[in-house]
DOZA-769123 format. One record per residue (C-alpha): residue in three letters; y, x, z. Coordinates in steps of 0.001 Angstrom, whole numbers, padded with zeros to 6 digits, always signed. Example, Ala and Ser with C-alpha at 12.3 -4.5 7.8 and 13.67 -1.06 7.14 Angstrom:
2
ALA-004500+012300+007800
SER-001060+013670+007140
END
This chain:
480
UNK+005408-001607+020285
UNK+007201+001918+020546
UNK+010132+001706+023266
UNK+013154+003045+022206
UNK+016809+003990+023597
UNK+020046+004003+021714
UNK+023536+005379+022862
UNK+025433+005085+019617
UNK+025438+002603+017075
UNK+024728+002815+013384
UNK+028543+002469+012639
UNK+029579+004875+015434
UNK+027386+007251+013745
UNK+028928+007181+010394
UNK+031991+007398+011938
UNK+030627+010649+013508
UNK+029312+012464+010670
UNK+032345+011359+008448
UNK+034823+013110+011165
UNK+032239+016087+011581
UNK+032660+016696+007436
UNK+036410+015992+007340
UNK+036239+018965+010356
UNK+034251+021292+008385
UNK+036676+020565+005258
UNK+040287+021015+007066
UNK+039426+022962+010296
UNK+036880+025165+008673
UNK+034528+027365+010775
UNK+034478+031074+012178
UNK+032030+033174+010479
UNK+031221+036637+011339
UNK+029063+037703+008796
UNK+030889+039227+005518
UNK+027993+038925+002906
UNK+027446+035209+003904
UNK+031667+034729+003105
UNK+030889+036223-000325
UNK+028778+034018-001325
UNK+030539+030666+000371
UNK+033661+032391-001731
UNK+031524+032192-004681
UNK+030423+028667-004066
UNK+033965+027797-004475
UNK+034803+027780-000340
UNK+038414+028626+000974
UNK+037953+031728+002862
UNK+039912+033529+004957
UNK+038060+037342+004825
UNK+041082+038820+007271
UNK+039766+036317+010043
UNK+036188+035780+008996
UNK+037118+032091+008845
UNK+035994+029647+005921
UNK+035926+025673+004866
UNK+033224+023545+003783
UNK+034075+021424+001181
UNK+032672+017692+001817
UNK+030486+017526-001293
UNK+028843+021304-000362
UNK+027718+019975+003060
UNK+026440+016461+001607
UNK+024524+018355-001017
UNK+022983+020919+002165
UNK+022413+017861+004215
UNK+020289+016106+000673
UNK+018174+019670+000494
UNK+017273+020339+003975
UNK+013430+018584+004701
UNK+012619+015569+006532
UNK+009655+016922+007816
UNK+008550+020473+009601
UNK+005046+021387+009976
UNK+004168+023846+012456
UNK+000919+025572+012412
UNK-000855+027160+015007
UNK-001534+030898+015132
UNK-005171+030841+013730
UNK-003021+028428+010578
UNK-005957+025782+011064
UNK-004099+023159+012872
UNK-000642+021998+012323
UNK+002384+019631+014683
UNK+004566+017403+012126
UNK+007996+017336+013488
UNK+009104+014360+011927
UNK+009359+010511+012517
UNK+009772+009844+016410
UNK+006773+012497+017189
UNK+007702+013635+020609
UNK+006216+017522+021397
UNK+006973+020101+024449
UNK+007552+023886+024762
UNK+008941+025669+027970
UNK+012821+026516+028232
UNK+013179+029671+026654
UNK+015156+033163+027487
UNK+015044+032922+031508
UNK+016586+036064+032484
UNK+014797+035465+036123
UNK+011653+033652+038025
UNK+011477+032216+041019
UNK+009213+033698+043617
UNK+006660+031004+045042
UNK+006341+031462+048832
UNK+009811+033232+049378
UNK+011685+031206+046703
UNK+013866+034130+046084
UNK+014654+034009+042513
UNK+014446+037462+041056
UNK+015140+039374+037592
UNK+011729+038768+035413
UNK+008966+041615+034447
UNK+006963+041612+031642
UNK+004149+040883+034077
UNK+006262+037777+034513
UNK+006229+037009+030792
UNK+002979+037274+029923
UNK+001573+035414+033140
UNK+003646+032672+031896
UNK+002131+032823+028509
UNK-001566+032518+029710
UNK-000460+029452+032106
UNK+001279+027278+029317
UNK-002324+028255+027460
UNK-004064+026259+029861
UNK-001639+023090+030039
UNK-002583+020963+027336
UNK+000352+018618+027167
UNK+002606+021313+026446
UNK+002384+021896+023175
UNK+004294+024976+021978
UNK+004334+028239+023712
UNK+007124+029785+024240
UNK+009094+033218+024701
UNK+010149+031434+027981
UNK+011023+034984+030072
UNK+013236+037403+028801
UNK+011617+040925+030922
UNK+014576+043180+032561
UNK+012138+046283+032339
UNK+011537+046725+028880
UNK+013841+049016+026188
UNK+016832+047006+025077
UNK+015832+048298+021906
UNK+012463+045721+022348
UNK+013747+043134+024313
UNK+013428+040437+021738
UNK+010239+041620+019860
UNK+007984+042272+022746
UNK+008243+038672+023724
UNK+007092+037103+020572
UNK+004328+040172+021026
UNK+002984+039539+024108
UNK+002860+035853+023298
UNK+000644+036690+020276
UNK-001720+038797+022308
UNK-001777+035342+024802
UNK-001821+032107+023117
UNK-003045+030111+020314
UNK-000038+027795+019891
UNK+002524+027538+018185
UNK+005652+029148+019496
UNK+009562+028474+020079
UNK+011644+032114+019879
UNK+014474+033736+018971
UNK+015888+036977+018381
UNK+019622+038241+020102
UNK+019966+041107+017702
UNK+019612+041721+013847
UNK+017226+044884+014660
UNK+014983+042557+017271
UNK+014618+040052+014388
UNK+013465+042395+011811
UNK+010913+043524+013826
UNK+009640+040075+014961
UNK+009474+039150+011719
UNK+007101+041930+010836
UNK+004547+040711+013495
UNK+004489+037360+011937
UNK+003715+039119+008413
UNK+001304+041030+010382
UNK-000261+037688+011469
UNK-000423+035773+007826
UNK-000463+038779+005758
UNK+002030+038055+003065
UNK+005742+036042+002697
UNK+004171+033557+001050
UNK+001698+032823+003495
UNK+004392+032706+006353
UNK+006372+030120+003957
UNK+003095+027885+003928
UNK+001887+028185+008044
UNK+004762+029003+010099
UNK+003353+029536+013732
UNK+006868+030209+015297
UNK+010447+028405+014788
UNK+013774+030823+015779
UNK+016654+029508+017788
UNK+020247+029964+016144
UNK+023154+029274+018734
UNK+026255+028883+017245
UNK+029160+029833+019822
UNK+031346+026749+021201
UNK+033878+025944+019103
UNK+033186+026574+015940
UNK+031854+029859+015988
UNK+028768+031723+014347
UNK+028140+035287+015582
UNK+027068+038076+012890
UNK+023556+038016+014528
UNK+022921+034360+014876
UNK+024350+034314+010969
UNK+022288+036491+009919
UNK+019095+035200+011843
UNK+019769+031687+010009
UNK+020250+032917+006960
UNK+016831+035643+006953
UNK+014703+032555+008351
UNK+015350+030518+005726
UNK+014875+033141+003292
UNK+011026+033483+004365
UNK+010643+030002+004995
UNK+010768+030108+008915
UNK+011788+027264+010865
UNK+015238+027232+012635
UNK+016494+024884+015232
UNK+020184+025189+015449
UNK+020787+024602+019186
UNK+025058+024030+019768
UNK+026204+024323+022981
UNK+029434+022433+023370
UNK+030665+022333+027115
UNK+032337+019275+028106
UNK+035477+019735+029908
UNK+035883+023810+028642
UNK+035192+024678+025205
UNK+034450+020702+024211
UNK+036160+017393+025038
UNK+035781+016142+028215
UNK+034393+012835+026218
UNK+031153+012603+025540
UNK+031167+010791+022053
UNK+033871+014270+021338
UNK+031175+016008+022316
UNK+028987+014656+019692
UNK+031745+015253+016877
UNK+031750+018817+017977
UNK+027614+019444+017789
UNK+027716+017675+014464
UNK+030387+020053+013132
UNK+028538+023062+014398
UNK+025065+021655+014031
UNK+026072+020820+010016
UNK+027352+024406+009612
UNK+024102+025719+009973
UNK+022448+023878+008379
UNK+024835+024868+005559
UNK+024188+028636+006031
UNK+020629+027676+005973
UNK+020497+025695+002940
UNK+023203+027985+000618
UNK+020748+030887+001806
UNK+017397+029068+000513
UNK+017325+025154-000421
UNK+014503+022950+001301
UNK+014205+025946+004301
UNK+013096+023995+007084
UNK+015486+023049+010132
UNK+015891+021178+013111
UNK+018651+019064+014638
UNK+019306+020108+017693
UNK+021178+021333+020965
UNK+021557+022593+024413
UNK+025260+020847+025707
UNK+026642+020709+029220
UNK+028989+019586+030910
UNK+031549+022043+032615
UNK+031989+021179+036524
UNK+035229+021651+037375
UNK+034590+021859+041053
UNK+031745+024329+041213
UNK+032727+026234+037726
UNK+029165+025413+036366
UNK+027771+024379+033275
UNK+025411+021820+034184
UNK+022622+021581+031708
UNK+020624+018708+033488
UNK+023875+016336+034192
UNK+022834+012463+033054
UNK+025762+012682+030599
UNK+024536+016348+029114
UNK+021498+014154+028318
UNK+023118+011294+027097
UNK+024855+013663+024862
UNK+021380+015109+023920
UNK+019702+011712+023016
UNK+022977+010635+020624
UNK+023132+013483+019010
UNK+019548+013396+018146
UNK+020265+009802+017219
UNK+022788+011510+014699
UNK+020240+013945+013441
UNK+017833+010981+012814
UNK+020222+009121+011315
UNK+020729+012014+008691
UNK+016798+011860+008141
UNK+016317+015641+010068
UNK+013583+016502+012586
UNK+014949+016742+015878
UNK+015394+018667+018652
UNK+016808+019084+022204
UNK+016900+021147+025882
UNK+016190+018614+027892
UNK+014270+018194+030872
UNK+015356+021201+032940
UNK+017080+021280+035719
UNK+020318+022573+037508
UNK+018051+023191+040826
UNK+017244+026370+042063
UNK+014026+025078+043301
UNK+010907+022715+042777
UNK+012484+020342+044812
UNK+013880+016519+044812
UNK+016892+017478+042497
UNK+014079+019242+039929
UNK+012164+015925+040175
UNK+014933+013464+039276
UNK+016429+015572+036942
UNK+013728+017098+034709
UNK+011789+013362+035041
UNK+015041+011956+033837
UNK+015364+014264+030959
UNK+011604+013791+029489
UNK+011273+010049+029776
UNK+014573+009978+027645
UNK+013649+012535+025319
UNK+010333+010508+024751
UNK+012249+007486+024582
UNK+014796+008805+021859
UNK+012128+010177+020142
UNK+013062+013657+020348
UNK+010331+016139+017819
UNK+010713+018973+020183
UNK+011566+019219+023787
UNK+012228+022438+025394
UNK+012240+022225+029448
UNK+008763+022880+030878
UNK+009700+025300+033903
UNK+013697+025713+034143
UNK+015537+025974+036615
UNK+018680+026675+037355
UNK+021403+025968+034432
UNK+018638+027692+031771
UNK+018065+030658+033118
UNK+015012+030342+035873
UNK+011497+029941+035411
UNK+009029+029022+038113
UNK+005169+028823+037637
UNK+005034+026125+039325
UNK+007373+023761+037839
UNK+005836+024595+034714
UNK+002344+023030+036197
UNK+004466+019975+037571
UNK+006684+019511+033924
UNK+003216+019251+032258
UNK+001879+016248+034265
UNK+005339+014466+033443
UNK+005722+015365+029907
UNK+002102+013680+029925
UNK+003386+010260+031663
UNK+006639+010373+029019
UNK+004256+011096+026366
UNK+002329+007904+027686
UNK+005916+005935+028247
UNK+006804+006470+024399
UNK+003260+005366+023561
UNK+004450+001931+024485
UNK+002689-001375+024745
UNK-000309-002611+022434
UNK-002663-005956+022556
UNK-005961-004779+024085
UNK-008026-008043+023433
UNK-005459-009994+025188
UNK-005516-013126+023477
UNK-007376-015369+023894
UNK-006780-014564+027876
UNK-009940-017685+029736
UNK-012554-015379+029779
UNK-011210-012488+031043
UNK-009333-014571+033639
UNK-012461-016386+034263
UNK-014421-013423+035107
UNK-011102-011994+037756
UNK-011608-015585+039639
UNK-015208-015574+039704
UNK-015555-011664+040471
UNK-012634-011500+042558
UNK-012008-007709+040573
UNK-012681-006640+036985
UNK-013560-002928+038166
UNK-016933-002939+036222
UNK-015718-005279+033371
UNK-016154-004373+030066
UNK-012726-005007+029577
UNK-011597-002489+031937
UNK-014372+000201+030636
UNK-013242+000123+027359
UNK-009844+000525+027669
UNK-008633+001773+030907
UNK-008028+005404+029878
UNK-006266+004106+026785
UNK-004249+001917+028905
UNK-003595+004167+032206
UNK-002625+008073+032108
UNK-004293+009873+035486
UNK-002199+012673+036444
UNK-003487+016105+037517
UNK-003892+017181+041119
UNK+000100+018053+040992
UNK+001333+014547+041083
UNK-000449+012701+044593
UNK-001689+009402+044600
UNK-004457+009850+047009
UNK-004469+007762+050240
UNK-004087+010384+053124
UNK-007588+009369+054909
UNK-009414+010433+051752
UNK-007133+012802+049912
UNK-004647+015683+050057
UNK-003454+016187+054281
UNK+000095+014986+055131
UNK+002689+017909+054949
UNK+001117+019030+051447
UNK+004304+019254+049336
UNK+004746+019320+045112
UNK+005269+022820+045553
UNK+001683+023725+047462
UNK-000272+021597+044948
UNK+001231+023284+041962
UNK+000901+026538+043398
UNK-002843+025725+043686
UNK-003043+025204+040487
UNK-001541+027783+038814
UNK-003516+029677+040476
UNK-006642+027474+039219
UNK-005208+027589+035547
UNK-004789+031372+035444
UNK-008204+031958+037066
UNK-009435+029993+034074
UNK-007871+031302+031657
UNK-009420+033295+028810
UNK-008052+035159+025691
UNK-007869+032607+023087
UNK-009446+034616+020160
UNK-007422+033469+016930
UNK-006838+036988+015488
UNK-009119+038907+013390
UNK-009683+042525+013955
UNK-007457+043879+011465
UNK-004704+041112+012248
UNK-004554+042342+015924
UNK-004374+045924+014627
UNK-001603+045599+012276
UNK+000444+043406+015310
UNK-000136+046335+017355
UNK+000731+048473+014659
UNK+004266+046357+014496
UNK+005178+047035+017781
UNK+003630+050680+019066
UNK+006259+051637+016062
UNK+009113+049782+017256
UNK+008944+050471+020891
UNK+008412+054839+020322
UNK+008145+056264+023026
UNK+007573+053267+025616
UNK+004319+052554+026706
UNK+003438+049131+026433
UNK+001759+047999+029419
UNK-000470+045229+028096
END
């Protein structure tokens, strides 16, 4: 039996998604992004051009909502393997776009390099229960002109999974969608084996920037997968409540998919969202709060509910180290995720209100993405019934540690965590004083000692990525 956890009921989500519609019908939505107006004016929308603002009638967004898949497969970068995001199919990928890392030894968190970014990239190669890659680090000493496309760049050069992204600017996108044609070879391809899914952020309340607009709408039209991730803020620019809260990311959440769906019927999405919730007392937006979570698991509860793949930030945390607070809170985060059967989780390795990445708590996210992977996995009859033998042989034995029983089905029963995670006795394992942060550090150092270029590009695939982006970054030299 799958566990499962539910924060709203089936009537309180109609109730939801009925307000969210009657929202998007009489409070309408800022859009920055005149061509998409056009055609929302020719689909018989109100819209207001003089303040970029327009209305979605109720049948429009039901007929979006109808169109938009129930399923998205994501292939890996070689296109022989592929993750279904559908059903309650629970996958990680790092937090994405940390503008800094955190130092191990002085834990001084400091802007991030591109040696930063593609160190992480080889790690989350070696951690198997992460599944996605990730353009986790955003690098500080790159052109601004290449900021977005050298990520997704050095990630191809690094990896062979798939890969969460996103581009901040309408030029950055352009480009990274040219090394993606350089990887399949034609549109049509892409369509058939996307390898990477974009991140489009509308702006709390109600807002879509020209770039995130136009990002939604140029996915869809080649068939790449978008999760719409809306940020509402409890307390600043969303009600303090947290069912509000919900309303709001439905409204915001069902505008994109809108964009998407106007722009290309049956282009892939999925439902998700970063929320927070503003602390009034420090001025933060807390990311990793229980009730930001909460609000992540029932609005994925919404998007299931509406038959989408889902999505969610969850499993970070507010901490600016790999300490007791990362623990609870990123723990927290992925044994709910797995429990509300979240399709993809994005966490592995932040810190600090999503914008810090450590090494290390990327190694120590991995061994508990593993035990929520094994929480969701539930409870199954292993030759349980009838119980006298088995019994028999405990009383007569005194231990089944060389039954048959226990050979056969101890690793399906039991996950063993990695050398992060200590459950050695101290006369026979690690010495007292060893902390989380030493063992991970050990093996981050073990993983990228290990690691070796995963070779899923052919030749003239590599040469026409690196064709991509010697042209787009001019004169800057790329240094890997």
């Amino acid at each position: 039996m799958r566990p499962r956890i539910r924060f709203l009921s089936d009537e309180l989500i109609r109730k939801i998604v009925d307000e969210a519609l009657k929202l998007l019908e009489t409070k309408g939505i800022n859009l920055n992004h005149g061509l998409l107006l056009e055609r929302f004016g020719d689909l018989g929308c109100r819209v207001d051009r003089e303040r970029n603002w327009v209305w979605f009638p109720r049948d429009l967004a039901e007929r979006c909502l109808r169109s938009a898949p129930r399923q998205v497969k994501l292939w890996d970068i070689a296109g022989r393997d592929f993750s279904d995001l559908s059903g309650d199919r629970v996958h990680f990928t790092p937090g994405s776009t940390a503008i800094k890392t955190l130092e191990y030894g002085t834990n001084r968190m400091r802007s991030a390099t591109t040696e930063d970014m593609v160190t992480f990239g080889k790690l989350v190669e070696q951690l198997d229960a992460i599944d996605f890659s990730a353009t986790a680090v955003t690098p500080s000493d790159v052109p601004q002109g290449i900021g977005d496309s050298i990520r997704l760049y050095a990630l191809l050069k690094t990896t062979s999974k798939p890969i969460c992204t996103g581009a901040f600017t309408i030029e950055g996108f352009d480009v990274m969608r040219d090394l993606q044609l350089a990887v399949r070879g034609t549109r049509e391809a892409l369509a058939e084996k996307p390898f990477a899914y974009f991140s489009a952020c509308p702006t709390s309340p109600f807002k879509w920037s020209r770039t995130t607009s136009d990002n939604t709408m140029k996915c869809a039209e080649l068939g790449i997968p978008v999760e719409f991730i809306a940020m509402p803020l409890a307390g600043l620019v969303g009600p303090i409540s947290l069912v509000g809260c919900v309303i709001q990311h439905t409204v915001e959440t069902l505008s994109g998919i809108i964009i998407s769906q106007t722009s290309r019927p049956g282009a892939p999405i999925l439902y998700g969202g970063s929320p927070g919730i503003f602390d009034m007392r420090t001025m933060a937006a807390t990311i990793s709060s229980v009730e930001a979570q909460m609000i992540d698991c029932a609005y994925a509860e919404v998007g299931k509910f509406l038959g989408l793949p889902t999505q969610a930030y969850i499993g970070m945390s507010d901490s600016k180290l790999l300490d007791a607070q990362a623990g609870l809170e990123s723990g927290t985060g992925y044994y709910l995720a797995a429990l509300a059967g979240i399709n993809a989780v994005s966490g592995p390795g932040m810190l600090y209100f999503e914008s810090c990445q450590s090494l290390e708590k990327a190694v120590f996210d991995a061994e508990a993405c593993a035990m929520a992977r094994r929480l969701a996995a539930g409870m199954e009859v292993r030759e349980d019934f009838p119980s006298d033998a088995l019994f028999e042989e405990l009383i007569r034995e005194k231990n089944l540690l060389t039954a048959e029983h226990t050979l056969k089905y101890w690793r399906l029963e039991h996950h063993i965590p990695g050398a992060v995670i200590d459950r050695t006795q101290v006369e026979t394992g690690v010495a007292p004083g060893t902390d989380v942060r030493e063992r991970a550090h050990r093996e981050v150092l073990r993983h990228l000692a290990e690691y070796q270029t995963p070779q899923v590009l052919y030749p003239e695939q590599l040469r026409d990525v690196e064709g991509v982006m010697r042209a787009a970054a001019g004169d800057y030299r790329i240094p890997f």
